[in-house]
N, CA, C and O of each residue as an XYZ file, in Angstrom:
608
protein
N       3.148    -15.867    -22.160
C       2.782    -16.980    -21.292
C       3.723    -17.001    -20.109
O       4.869    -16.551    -20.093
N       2.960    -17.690    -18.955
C       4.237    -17.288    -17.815
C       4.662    -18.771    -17.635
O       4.057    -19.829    -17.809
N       5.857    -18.483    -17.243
C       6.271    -19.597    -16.390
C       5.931    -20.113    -15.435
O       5.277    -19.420    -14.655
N       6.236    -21.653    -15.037
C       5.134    -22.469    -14.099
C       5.901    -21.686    -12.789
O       7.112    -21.469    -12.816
N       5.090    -21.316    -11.711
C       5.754    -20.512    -10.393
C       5.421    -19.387    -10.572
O       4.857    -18.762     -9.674
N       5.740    -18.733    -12.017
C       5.599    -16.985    -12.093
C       4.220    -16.483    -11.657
O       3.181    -17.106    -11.435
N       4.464    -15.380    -11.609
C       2.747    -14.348    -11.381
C       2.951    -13.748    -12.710
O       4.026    -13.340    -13.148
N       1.986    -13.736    -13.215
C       1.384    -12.832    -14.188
C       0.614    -11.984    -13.456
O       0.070    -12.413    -12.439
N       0.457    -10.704    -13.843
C      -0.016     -9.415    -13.632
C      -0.743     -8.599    -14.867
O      -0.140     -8.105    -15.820
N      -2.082     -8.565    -14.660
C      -2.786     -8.401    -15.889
C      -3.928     -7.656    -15.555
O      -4.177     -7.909    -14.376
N      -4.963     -6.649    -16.132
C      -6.096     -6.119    -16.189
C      -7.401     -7.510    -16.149
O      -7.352     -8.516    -16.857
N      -8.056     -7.314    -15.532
C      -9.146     -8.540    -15.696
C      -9.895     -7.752    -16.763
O      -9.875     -6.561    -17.075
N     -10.709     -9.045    -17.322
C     -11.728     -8.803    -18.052
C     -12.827     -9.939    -18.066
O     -12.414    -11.090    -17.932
N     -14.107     -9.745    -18.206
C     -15.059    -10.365    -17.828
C     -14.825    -11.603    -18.433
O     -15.867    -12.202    -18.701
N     -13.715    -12.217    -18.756
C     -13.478    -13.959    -18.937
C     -13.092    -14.342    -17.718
O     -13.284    -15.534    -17.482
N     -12.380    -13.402    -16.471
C     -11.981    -13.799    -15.326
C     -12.845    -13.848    -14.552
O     -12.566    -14.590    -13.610
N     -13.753    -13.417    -14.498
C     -15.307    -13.288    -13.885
C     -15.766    -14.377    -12.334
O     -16.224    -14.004    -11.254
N     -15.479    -15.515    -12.724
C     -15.791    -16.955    -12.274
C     -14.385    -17.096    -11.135
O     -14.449    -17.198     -9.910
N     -13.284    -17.066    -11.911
C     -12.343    -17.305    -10.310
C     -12.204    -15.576     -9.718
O     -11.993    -15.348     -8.527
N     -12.317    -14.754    -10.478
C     -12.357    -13.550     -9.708
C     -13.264    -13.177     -8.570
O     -12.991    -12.575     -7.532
N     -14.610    -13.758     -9.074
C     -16.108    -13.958     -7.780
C     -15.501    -14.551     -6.730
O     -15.769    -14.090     -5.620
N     -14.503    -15.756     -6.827
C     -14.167    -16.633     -5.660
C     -13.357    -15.952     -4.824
O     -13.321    -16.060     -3.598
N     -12.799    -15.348     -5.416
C     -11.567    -14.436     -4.809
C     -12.190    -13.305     -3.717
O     -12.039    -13.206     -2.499
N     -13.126    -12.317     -4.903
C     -13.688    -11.534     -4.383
C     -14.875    -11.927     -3.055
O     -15.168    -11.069     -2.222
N     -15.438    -13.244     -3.025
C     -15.699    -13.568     -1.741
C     -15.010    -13.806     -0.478
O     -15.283    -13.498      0.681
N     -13.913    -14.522     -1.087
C     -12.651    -14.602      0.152
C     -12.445    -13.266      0.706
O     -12.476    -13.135      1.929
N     -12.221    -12.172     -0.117
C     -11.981    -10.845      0.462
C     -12.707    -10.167      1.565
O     -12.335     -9.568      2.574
N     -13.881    -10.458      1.039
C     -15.112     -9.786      1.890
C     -15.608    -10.520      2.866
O     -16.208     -9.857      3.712
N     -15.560    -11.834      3.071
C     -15.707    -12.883      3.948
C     -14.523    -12.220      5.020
O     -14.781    -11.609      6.057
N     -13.041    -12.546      4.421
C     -11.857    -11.603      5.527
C     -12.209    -10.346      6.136
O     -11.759    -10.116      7.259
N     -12.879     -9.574      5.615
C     -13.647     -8.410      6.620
C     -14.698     -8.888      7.331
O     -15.168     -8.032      8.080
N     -15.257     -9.980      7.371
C     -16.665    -10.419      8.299
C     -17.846    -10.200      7.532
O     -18.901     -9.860      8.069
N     -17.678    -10.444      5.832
C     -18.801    -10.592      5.362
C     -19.421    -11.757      5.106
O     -18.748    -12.704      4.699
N     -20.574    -11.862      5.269
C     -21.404    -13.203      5.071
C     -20.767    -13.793      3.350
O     -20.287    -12.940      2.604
N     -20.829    -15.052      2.959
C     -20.601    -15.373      2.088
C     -21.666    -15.084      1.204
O     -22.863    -15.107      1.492
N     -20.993    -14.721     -0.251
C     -22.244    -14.421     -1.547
C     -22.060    -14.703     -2.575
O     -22.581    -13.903     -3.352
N     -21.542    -15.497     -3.042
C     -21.181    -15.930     -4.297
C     -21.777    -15.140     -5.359
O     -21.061    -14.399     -6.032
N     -23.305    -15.254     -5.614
C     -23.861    -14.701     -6.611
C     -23.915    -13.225     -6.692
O     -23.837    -12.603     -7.751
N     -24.062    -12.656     -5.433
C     -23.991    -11.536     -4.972
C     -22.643    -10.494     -5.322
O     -22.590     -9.266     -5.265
N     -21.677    -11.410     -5.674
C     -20.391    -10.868     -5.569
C     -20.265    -10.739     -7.124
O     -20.032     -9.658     -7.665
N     -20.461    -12.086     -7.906
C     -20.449    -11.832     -9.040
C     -21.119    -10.842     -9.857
O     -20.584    -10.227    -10.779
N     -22.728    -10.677     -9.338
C     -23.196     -9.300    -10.228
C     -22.430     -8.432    -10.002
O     -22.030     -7.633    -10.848
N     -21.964     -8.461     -8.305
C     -21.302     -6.683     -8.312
C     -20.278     -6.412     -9.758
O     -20.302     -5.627    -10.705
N     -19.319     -7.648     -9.265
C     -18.032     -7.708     -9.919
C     -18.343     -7.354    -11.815
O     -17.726     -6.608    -12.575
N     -19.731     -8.391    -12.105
C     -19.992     -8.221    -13.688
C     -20.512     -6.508    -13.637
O     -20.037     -5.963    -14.634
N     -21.056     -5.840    -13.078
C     -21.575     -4.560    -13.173
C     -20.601     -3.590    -13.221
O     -20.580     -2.634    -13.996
N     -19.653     -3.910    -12.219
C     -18.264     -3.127    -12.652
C     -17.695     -2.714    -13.783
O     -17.514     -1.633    -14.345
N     -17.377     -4.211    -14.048
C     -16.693     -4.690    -15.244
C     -17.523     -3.991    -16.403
O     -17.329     -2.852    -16.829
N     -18.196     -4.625    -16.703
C     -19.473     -4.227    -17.803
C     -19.492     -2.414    -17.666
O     -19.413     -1.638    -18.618
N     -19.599     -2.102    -16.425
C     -19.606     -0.421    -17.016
C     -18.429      0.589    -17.010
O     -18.309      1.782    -17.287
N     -17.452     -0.598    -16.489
C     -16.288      0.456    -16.938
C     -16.094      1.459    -15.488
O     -15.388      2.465    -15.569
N     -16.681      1.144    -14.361
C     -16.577      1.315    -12.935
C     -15.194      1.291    -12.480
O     -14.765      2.439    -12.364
N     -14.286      0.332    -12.161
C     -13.475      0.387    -12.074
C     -12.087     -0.405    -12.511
O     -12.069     -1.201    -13.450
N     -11.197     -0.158    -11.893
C     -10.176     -1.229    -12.723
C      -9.856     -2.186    -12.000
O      -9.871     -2.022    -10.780
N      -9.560     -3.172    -12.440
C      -9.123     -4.797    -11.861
C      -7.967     -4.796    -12.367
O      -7.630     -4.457    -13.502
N      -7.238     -5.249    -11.361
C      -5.800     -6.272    -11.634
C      -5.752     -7.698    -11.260
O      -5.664     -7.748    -10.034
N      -5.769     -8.782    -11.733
C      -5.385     -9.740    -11.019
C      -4.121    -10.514    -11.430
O      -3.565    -10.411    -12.523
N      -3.675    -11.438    -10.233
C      -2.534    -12.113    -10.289
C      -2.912    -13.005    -10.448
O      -3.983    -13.391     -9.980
N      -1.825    -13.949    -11.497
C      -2.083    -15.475    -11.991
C      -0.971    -16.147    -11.746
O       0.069    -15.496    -11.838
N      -0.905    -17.100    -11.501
C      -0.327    -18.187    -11.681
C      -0.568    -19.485    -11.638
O      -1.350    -20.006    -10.843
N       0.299    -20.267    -12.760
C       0.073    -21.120    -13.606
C      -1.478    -21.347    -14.097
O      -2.103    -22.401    -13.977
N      -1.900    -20.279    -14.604
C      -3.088    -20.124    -15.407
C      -4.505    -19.740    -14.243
O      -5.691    -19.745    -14.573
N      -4.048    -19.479    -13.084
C      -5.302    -19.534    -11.971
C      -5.198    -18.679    -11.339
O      -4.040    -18.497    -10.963
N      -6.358    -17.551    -10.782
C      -6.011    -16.570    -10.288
C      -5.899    -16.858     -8.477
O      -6.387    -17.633     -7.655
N      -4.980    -15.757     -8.501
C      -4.678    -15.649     -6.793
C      -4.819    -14.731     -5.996
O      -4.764    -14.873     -4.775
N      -5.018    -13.673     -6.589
C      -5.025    -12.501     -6.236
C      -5.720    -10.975     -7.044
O      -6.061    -11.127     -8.217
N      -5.874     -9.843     -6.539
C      -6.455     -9.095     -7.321
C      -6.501     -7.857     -6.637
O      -6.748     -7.905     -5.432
N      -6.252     -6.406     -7.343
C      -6.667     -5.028     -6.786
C      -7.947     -4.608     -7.580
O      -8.418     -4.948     -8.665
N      -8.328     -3.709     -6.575
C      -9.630     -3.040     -7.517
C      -9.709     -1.455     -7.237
O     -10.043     -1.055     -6.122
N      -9.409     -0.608     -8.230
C      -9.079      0.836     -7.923
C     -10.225      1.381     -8.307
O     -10.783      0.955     -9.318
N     -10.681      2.258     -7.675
C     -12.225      3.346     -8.507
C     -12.069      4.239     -8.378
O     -11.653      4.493     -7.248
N     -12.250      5.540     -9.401
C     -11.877      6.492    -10.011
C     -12.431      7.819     -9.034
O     -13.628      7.968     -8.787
N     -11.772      8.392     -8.721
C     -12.516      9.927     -7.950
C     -11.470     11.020     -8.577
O     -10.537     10.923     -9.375
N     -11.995     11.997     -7.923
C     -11.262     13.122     -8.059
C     -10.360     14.154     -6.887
O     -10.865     14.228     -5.767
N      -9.307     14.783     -7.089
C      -8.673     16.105     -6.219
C      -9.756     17.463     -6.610
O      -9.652     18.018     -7.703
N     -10.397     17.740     -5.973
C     -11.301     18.942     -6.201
C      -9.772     20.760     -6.209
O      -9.470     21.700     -6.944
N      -9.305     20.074     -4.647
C      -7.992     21.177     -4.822
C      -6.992     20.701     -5.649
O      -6.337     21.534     -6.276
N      -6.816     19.864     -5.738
C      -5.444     20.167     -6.922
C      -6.126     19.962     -8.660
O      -5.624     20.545     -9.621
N      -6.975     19.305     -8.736
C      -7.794     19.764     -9.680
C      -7.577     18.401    -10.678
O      -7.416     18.708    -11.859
N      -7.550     17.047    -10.407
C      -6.328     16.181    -10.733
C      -7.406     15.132    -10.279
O      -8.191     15.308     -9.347
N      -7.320     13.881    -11.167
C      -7.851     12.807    -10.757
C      -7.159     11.937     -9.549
O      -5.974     12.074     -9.247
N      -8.013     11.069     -8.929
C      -7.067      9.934     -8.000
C      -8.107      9.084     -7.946
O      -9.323      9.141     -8.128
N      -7.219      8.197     -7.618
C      -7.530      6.442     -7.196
C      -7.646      6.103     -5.936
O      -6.909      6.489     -5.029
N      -9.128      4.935     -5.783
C      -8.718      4.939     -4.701
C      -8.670      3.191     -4.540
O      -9.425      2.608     -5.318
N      -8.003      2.477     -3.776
C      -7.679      1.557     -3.720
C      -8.482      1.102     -2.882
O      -8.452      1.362     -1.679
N      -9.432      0.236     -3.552
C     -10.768     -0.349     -2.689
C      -9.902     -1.487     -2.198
O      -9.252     -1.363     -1.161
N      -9.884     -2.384     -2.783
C      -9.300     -3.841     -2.289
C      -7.849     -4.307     -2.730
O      -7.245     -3.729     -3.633
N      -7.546     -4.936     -2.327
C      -5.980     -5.985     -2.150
C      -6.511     -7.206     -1.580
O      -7.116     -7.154     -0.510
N      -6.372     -8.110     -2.088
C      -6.419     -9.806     -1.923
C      -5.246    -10.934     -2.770
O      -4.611    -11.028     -3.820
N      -5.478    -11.603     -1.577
C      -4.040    -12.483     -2.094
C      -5.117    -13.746     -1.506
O      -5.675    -13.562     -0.424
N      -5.350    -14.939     -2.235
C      -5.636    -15.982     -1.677
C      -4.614    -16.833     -0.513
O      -3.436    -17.033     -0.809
N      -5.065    -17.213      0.562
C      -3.984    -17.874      1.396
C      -3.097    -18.539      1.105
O      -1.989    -18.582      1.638
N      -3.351    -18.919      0.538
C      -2.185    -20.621     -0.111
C      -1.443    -19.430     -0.574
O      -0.275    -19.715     -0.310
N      -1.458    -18.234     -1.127
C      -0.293    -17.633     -2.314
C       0.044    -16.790     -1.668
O       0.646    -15.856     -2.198
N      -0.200    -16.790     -0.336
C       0.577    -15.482      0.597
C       1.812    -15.722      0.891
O       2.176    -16.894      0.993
N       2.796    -14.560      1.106
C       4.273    -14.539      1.362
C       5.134    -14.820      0.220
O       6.275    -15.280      0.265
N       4.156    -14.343     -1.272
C       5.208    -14.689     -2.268
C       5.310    -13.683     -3.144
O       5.718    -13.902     -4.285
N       4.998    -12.601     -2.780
C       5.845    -11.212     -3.308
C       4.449    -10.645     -4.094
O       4.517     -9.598     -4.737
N       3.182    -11.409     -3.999
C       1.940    -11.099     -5.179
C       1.266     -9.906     -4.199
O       0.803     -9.061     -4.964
N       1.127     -9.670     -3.352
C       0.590     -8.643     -2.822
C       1.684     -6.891     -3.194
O       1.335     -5.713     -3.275
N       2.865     -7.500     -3.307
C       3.614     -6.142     -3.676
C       3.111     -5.792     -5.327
O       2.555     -4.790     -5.774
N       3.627     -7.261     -6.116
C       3.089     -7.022     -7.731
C       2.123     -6.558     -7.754
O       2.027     -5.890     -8.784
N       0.842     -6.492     -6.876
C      -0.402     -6.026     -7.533
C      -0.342     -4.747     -7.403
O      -0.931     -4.161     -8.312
N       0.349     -3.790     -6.292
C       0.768     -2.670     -5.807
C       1.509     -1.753     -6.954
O       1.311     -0.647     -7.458
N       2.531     -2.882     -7.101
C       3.380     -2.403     -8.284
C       1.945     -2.030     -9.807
O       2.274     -0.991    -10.380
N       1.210     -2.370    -10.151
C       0.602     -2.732    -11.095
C      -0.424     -1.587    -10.981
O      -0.782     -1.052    -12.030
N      -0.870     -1.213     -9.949
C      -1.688     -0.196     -9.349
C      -0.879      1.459     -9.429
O      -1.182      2.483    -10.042
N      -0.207      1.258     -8.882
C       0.806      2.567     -8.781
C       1.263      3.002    -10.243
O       1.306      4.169    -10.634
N       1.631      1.767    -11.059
C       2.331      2.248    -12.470
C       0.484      2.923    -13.104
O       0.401      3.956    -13.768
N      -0.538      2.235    -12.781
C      -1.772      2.587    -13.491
C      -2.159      3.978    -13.155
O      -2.626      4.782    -13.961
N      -1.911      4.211    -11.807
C      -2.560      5.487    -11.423
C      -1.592      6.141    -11.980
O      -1.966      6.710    -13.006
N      -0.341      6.315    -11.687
C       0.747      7.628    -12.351
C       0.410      8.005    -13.902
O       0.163      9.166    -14.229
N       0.427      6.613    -15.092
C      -0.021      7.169    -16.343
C      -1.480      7.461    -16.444
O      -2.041      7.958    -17.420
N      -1.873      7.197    -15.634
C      -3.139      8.055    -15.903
C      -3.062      9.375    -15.677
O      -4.005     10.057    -16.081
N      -2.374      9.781    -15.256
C      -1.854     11.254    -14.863
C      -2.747     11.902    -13.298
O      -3.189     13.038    -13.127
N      -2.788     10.618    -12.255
C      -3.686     10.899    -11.473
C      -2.530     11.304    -10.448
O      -1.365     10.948    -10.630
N      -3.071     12.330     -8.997
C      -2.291     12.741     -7.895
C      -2.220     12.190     -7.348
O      -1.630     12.627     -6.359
N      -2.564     10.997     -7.256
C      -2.385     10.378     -5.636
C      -3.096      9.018     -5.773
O      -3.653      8.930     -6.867
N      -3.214      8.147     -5.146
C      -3.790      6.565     -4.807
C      -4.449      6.847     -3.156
O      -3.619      7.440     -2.467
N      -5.104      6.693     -2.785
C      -5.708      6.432     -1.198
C      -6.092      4.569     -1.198
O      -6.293      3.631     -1.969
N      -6.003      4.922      0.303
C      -6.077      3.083      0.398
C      -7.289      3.439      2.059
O      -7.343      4.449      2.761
N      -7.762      2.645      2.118
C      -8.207      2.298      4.042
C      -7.978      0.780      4.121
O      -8.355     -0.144      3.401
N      -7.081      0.843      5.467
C      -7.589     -0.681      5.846
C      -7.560     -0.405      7.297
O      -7.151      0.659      7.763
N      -8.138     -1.691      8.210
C      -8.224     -2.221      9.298
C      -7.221     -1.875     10.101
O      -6.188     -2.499      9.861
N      -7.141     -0.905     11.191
C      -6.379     -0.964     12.143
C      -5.421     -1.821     12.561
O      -4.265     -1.414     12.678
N      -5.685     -2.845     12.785
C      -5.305     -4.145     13.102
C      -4.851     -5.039     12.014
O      -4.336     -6.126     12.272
N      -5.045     -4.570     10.677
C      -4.390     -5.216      9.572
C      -2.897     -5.227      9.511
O      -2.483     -4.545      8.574
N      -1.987     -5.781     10.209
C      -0.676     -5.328     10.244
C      -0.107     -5.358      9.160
O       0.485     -4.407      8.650
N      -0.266     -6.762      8.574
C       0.365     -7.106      7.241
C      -0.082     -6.505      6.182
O       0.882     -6.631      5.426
N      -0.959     -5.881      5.541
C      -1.144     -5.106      5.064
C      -0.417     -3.443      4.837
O       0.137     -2.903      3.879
N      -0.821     -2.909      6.529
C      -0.094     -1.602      6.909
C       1.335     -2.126      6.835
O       2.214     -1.424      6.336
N       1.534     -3.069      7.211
C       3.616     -3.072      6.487
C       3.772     -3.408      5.234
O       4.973     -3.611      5.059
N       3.192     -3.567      4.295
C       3.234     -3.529      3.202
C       2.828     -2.379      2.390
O       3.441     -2.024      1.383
N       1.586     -1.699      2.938
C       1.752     -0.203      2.138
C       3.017      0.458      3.101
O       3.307      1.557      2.629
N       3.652      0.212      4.009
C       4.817      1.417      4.688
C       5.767      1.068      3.964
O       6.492      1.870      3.375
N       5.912     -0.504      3.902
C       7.624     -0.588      2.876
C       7.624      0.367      1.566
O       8.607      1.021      1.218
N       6.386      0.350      0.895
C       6.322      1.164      0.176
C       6.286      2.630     -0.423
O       6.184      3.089     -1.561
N       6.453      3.315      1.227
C       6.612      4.915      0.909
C       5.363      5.140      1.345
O       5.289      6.093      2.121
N       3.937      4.354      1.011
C       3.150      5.050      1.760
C       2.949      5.666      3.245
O       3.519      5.155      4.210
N       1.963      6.983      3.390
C       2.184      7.444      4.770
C       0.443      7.253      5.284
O      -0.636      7.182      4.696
N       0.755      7.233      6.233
C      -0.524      7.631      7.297
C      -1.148      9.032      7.298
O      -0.778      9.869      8.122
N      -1.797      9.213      6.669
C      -2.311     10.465      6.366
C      -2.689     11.180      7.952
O      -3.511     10.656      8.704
N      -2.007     12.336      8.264
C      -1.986     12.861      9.615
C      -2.720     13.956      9.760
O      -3.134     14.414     10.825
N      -2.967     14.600      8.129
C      -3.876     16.160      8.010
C      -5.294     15.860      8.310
O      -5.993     16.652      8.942
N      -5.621     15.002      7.973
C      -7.285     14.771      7.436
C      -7.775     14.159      8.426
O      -6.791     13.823      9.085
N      -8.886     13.727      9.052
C      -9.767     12.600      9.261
C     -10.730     12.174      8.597
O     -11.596     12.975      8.245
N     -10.819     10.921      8.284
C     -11.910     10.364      7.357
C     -13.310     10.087      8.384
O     -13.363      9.796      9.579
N     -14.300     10.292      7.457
C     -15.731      9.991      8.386
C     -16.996      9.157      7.226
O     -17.272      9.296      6.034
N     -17.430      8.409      8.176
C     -18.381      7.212      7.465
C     -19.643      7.529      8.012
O     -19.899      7.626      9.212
N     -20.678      7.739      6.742
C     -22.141      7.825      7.522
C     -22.900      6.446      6.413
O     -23.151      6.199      5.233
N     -22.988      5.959      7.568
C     -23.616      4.459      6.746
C     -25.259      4.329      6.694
O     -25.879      4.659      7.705
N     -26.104      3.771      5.335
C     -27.778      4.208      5.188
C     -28.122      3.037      5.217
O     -29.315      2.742      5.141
């Protein structure tokens, strides 16, 4: 049990479902998505339910605040699974209190025992706070590659 103030850091499971949807709308709303409540929740239960990907969320004092969501790919050249780090959300009220690093922390320890090569992330150009938060962390700006989006 945590202490009143603490974050707990935990795997979701479809009992979190209900404040995780809320969350997960805030997220996607912050990129300029229309609001979906219901919409968000099937995604989120379809996930969950098939074992799609992994959830972390942050709690405190029994309520969630936050949450990562990693989905599983592969290194074709190194021959090695990786993660890729779809989302990071911190509800506003709980920003600037170290829960965006914990979920990081929580992510990174998951991908290494899994015995995966690497974590990938994308965000927003303009996401500063974010991009200084994956840099404090060692992450780099990938300089070899360019990524490309063909949207249907």
């Amino acid at each position: 049990m945590e202490e009143p103030g603490q974050i707990a850091i935990r795997r979701a499971t479809s009992d979190d479902l209900r404040e995780l949807t809320v969350l997960f709308d805030g997220y996607r709303r912050f990129y300029g998505n229309a609001s979906d409540i219901e919409g968000a929740r099937r995604f989120l239960a379809a996930r969950l339910a098939a074992s799609e990907s992994v959830i972390f969320v942050a709690a405190r004092a029994g309520d969630l605040v936050g949450f990562t969501q990693l989905y599983p790919s592969f290194s074709s050249g190194a021959m090695k699974r990786l993660w890729i780090l779809n989302d990071l959300f911190v509800a506003a009220a709980a920003r600037r209190n170290g829960i965006g690093g914990a979920l990081m922390n929580a992510a990174e320890s998951f991908a290494r025992d899994s015995g995966a090569r690497s974590l990938l992330l994308a965000t927003q150009k303009t996401n500063a706070t974010a991009k200084a938060l994956y840099e404090s962390r060692g992450w780099t700006l990938d300089a070899e590659f360019d990524h490309y989006l063909h949207f249907f």
